[in-house]
Structure formats: structure tokens, C-alpha cells
Biopython code that builds the backbone (N, CA, C, O; Angstrom):
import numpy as np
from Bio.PDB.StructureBuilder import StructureBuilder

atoms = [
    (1, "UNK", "N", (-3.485, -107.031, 12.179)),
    (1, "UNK", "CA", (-4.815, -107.307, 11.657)),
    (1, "UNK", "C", (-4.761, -107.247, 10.140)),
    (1, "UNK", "O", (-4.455, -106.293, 9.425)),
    (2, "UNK", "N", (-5.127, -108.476, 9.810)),
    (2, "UNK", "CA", (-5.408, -108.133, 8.442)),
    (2, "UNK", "C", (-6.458, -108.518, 7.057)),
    (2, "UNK", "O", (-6.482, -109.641, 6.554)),
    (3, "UNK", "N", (-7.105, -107.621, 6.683)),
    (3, "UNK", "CA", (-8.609, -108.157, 6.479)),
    (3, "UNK", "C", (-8.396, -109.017, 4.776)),
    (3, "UNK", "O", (-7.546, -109.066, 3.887)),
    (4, "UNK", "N", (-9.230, -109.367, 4.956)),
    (4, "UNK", "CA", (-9.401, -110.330, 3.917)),
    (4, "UNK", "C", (-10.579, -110.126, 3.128)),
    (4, "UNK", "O", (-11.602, -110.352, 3.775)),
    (5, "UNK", "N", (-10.749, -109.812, 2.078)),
    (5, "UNK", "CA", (-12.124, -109.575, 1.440)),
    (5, "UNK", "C", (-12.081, -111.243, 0.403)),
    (5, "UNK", "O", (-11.121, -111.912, 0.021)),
    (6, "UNK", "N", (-13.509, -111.426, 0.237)),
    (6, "UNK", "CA", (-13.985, -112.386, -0.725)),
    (6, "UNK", "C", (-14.867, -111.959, -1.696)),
    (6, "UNK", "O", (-15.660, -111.051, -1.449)),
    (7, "UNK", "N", (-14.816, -112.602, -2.962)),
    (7, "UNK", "CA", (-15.485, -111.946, -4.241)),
    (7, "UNK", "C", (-16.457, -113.270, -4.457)),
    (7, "UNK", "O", (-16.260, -114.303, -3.818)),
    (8, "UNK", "N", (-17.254, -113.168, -5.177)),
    (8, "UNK", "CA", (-18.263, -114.263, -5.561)),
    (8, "UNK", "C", (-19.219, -113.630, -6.233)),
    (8, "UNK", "O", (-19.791, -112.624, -5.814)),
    (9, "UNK", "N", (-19.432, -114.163, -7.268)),
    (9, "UNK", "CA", (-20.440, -114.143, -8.584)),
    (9, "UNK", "C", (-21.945, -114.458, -7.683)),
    (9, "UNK", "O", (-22.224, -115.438, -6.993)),
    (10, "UNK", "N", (-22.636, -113.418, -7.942)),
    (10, "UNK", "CA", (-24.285, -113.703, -7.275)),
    (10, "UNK", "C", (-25.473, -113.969, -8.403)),
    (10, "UNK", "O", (-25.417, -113.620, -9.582)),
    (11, "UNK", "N", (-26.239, -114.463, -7.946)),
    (11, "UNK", "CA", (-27.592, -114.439, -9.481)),
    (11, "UNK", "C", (-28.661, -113.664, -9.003)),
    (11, "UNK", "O", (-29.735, -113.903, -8.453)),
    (12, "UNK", "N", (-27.787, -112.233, -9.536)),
    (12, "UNK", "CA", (-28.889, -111.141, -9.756)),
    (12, "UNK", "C", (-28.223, -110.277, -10.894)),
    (12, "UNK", "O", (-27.115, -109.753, -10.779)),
    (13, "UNK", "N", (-28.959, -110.199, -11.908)),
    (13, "UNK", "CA", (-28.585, -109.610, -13.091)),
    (13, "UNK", "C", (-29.445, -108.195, -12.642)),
    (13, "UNK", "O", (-30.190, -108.006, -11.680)),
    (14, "UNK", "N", (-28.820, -106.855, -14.277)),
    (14, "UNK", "CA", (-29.396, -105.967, -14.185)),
    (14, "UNK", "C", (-28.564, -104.982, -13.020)),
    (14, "UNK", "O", (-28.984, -103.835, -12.865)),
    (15, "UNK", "N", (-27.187, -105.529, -12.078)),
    (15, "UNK", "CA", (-26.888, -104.567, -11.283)),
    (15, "UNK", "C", (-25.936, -104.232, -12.155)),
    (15, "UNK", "O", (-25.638, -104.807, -13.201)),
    (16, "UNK", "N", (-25.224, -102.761, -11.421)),
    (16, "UNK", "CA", (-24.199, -102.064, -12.388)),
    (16, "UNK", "C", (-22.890, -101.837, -10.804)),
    (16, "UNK", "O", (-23.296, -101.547, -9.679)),
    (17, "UNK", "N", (-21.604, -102.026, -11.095)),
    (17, "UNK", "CA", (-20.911, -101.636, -10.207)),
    (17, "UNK", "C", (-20.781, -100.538, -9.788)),
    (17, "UNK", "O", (-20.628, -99.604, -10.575)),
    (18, "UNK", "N", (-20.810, -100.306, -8.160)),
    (18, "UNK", "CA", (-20.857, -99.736, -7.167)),
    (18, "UNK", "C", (-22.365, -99.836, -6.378)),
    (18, "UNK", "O", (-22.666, -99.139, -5.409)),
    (19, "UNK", "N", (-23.155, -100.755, -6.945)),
    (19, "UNK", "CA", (-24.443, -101.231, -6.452)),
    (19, "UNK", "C", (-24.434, -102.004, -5.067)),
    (19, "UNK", "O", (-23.934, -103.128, -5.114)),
    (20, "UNK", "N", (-24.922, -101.561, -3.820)),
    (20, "UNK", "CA", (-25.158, -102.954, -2.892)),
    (20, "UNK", "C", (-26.013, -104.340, -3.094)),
    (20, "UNK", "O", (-26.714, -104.085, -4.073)),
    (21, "UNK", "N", (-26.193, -105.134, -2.842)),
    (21, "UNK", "CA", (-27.208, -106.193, -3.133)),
    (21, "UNK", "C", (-27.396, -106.148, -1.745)),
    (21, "UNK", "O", (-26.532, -106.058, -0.873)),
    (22, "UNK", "N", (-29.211, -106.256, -1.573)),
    (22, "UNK", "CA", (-29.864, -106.294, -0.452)),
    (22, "UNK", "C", (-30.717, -107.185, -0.269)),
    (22, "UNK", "O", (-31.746, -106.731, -0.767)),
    (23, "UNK", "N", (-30.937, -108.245, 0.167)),
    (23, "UNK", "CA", (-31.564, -109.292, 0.241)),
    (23, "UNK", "C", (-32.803, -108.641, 1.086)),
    (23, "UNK", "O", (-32.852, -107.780, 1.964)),
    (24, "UNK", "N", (-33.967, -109.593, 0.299)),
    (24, "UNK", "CA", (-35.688, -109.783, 0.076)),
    (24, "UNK", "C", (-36.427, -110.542, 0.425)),
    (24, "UNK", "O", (-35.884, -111.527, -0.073)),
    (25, "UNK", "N", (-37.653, -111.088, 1.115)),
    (25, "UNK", "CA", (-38.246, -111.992, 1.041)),
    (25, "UNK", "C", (-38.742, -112.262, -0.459)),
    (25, "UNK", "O", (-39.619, -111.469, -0.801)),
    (26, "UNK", "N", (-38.400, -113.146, -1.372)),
    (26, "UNK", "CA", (-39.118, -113.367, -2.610)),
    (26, "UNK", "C", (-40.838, -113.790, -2.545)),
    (26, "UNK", "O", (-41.371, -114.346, -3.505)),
    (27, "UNK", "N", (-41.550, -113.466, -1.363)),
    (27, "UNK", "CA", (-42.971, -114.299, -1.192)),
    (27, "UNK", "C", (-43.167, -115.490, -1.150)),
    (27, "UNK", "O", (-44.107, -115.953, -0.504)),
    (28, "UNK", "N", (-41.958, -116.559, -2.121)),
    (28, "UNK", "CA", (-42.778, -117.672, -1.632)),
    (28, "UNK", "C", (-42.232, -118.549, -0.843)),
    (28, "UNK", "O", (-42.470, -119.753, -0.936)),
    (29, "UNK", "N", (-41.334, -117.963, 0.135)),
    (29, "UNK", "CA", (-40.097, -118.542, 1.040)),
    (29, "UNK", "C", (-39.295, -118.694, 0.446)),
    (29, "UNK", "O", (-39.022, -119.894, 0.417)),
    (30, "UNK", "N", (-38.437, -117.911, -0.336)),
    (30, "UNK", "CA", (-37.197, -117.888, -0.420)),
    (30, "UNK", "C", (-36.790, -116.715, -0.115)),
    (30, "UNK", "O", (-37.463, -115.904, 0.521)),
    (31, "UNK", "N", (-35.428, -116.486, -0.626)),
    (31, "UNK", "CA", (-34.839, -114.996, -0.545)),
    (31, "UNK", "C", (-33.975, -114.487, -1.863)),
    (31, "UNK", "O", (-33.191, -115.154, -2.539)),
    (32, "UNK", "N", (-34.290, -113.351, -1.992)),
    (32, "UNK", "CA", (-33.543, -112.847, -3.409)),
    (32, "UNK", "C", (-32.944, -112.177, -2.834)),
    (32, "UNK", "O", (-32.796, -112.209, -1.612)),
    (33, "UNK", "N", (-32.311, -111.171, -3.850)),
    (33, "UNK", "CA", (-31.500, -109.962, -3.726)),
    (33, "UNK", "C", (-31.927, -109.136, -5.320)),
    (33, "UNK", "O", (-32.218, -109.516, -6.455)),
    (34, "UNK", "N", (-31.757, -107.795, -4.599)),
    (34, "UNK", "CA", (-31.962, -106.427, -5.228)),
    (34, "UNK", "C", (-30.548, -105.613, -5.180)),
    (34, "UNK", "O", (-29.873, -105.507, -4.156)),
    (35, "UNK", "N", (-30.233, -105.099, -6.345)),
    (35, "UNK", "CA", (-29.227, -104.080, -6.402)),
    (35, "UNK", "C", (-29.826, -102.875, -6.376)),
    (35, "UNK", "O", (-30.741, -102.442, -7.076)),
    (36, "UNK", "N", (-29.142, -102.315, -5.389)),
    (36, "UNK", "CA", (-29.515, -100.643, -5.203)),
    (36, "UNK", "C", (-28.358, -99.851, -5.082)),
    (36, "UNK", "O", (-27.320, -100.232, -4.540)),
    (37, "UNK", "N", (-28.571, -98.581, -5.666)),
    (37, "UNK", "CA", (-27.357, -97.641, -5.384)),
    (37, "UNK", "C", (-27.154, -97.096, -3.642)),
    (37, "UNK", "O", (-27.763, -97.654, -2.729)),
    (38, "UNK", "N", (-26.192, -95.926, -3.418)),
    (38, "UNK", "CA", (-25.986, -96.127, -2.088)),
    (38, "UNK", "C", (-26.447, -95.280, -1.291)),
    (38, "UNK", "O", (-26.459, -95.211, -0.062)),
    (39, "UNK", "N", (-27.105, -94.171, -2.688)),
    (39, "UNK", "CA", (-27.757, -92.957, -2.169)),
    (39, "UNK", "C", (-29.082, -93.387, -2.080)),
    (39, "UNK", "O", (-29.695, -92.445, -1.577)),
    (40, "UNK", "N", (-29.966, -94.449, -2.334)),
    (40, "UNK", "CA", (-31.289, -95.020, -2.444)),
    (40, "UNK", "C", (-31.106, -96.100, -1.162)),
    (40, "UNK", "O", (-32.032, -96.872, -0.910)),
    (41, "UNK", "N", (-29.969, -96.116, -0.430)),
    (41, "UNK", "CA", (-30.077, -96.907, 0.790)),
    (41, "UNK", "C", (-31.065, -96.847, 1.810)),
    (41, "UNK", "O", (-31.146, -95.619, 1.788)),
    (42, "UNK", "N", (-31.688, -97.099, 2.478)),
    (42, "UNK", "CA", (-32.050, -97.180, 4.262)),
    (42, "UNK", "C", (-30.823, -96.987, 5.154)),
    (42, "UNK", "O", (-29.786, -96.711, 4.551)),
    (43, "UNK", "N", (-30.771, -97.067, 6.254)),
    (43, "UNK", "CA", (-29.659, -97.073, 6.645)),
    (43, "UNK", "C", (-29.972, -98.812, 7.292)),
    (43, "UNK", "O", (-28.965, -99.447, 7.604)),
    (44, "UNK", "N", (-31.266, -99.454, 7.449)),
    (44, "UNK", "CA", (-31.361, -100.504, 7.559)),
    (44, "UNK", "C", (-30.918, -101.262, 6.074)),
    (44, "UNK", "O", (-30.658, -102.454, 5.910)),
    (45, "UNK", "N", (-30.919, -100.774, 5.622)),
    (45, "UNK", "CA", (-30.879, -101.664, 4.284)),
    (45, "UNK", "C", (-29.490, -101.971, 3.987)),
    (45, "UNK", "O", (-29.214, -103.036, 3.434)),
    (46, "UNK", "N", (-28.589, -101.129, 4.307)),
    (46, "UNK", "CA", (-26.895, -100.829, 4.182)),
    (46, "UNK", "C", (-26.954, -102.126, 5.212)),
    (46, "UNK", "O", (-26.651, -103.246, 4.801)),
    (47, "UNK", "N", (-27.340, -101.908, 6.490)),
    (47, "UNK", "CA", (-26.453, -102.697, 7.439)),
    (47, "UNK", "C", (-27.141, -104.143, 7.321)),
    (47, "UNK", "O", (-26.530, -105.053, 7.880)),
    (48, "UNK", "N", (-28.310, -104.459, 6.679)),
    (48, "UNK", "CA", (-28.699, -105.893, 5.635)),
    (48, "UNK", "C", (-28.034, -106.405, 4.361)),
    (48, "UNK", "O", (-28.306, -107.484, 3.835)),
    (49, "UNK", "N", (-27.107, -105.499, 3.902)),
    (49, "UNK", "CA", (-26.717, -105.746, 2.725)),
    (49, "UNK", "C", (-25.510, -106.665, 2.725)),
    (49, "UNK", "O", (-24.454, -106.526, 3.343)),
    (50, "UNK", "N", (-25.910, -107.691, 1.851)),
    (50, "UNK", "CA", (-24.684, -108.424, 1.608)),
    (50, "UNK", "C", (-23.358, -108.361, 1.046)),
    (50, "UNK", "O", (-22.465, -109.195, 1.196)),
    (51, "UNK", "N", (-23.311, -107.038, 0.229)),
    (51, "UNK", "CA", (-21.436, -106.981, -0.599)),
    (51, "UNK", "C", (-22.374, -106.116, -1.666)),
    (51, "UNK", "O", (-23.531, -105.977, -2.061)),
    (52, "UNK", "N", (-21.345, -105.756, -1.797)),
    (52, "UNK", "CA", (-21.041, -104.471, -3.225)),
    (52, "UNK", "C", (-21.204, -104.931, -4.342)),
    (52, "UNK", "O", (-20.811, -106.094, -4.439)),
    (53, "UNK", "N", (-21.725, -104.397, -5.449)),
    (53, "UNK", "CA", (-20.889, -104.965, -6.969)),
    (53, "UNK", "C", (-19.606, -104.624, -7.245)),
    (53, "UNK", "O", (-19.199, -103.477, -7.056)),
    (54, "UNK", "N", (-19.036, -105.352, -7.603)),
    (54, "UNK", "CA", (-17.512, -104.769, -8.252)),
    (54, "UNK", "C", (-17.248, -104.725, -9.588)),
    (54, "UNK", "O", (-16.460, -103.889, -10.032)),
    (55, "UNK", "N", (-17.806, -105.517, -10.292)),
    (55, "UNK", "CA", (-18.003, -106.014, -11.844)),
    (55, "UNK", "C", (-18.970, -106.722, -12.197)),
    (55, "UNK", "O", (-19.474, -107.293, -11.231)),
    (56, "UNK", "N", (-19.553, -106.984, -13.355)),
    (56, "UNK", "CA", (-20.452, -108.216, -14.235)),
    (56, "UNK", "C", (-19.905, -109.053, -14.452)),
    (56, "UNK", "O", (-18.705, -108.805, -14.573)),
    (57, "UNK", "N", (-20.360, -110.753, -14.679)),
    (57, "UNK", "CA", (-19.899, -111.319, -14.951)),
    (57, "UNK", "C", (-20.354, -111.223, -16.355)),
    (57, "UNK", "O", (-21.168, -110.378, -16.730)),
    (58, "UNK", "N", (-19.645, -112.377, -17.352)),
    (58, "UNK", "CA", (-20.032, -112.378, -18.896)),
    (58, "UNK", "C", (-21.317, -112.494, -19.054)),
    (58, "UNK", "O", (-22.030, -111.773, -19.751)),
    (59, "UNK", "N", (-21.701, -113.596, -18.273)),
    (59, "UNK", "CA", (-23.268, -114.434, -18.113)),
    (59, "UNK", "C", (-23.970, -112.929, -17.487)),
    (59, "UNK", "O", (-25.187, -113.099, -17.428)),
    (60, "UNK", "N", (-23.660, -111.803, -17.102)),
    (60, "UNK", "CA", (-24.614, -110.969, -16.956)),
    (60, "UNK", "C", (-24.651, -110.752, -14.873)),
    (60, "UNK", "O", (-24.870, -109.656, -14.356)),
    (61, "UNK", "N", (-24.456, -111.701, -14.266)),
    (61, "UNK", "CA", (-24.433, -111.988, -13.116)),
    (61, "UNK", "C", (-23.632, -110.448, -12.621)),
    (61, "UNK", "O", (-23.202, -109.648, -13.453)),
    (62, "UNK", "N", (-23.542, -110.243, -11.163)),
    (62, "UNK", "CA", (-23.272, -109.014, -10.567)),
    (62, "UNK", "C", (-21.936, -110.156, -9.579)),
    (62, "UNK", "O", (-22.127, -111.033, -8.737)),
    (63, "UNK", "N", (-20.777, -109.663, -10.125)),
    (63, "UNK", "CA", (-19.807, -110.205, -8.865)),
    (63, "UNK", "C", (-19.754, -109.326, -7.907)),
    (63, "UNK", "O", (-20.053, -108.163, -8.177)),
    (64, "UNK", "N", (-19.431, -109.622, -6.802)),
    (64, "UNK", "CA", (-19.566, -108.867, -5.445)),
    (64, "UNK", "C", (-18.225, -108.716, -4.303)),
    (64, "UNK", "O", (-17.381, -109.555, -4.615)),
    (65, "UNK", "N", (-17.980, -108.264, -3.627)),
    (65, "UNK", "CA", (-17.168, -108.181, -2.650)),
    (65, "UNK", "C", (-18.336, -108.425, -1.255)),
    (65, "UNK", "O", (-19.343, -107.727, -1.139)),
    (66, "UNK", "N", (-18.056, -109.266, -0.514)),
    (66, "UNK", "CA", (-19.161, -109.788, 0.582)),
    (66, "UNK", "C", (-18.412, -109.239, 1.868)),
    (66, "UNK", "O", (-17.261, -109.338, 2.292)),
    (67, "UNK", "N", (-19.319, -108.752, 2.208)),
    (67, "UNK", "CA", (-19.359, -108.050, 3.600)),
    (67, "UNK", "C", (-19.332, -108.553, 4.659)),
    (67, "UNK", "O", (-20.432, -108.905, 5.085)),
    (68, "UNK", "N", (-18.098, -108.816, 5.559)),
    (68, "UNK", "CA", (-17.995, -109.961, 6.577)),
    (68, "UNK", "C", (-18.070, -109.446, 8.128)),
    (68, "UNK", "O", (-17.431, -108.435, 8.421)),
    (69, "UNK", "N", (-18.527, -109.847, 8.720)),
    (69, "UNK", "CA", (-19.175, -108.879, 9.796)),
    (69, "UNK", "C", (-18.507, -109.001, 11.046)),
    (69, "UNK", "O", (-18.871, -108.325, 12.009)),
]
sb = StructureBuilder()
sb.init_structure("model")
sb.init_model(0)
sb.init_chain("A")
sb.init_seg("    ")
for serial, (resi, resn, name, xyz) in enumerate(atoms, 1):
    if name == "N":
        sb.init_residue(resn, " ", resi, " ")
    sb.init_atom(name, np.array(xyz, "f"), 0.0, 1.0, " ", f" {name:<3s}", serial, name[0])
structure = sb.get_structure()
């Protein structure tokens, strides 16, 4: 077995690494994402969450490690 992680640049600024990103209804039918730390989790919110931060990008963006299920 051997796992494979994927990284990808997300557009949500303002997170800091070791942040989850947790996706939102934005109200007007779409969906965002929120960075939260891991001690401010749900335990619903962990198992909604899309990937970690790992770094910033230059542009400010939160790169991620995505959580493959």
C-alpha cells in the first residue's frame, strides 16, 4: 500500500500552516472555505474538511495537502 498525498494552492487567504480548510455554504449558492485551527474543530467539521495548510503561496493563497478518502 502506498499512499499518495496531493498538494494544491486553494483561494482562501488569511490561513496560517497547520490550519484545516472547511468548506461553507457562502449564501448565495456557492461554497467557500474557512481556515480553522485543530483545537477549534467539531469533530463534524474535521471529518468535512478538505486538507491541511502546509504553506502560503506568494499571492497569499493557503496551499494544502487534500484529504483523500
Amino acid at each position: 500500500f502506498r499512499r499518495v498525498l496531493f498538494r494544491s494552492p486553494v483561494n482562501v487567504l488569511s490561513a496560517t500552516p497547520g490550519q484545516y480548510i472547511v468548506p461553507i455554504d457562502a449564501g448565495d449558492g456557492s461554497i467557500t472555505g474557512i481556515a480553522k485551527d485543530e483545537a477549534d474543530l467539531t469533530l463534524a467539521e474535521y471529518m468535512r474538511a478538505v486538507g491541511k495548510v502546509i504553506a502560503i503561496e506568494d499571492d497569499g493563497r493557503a496551499r494544502i495537502i487534500v484529504k483523500v478518502a
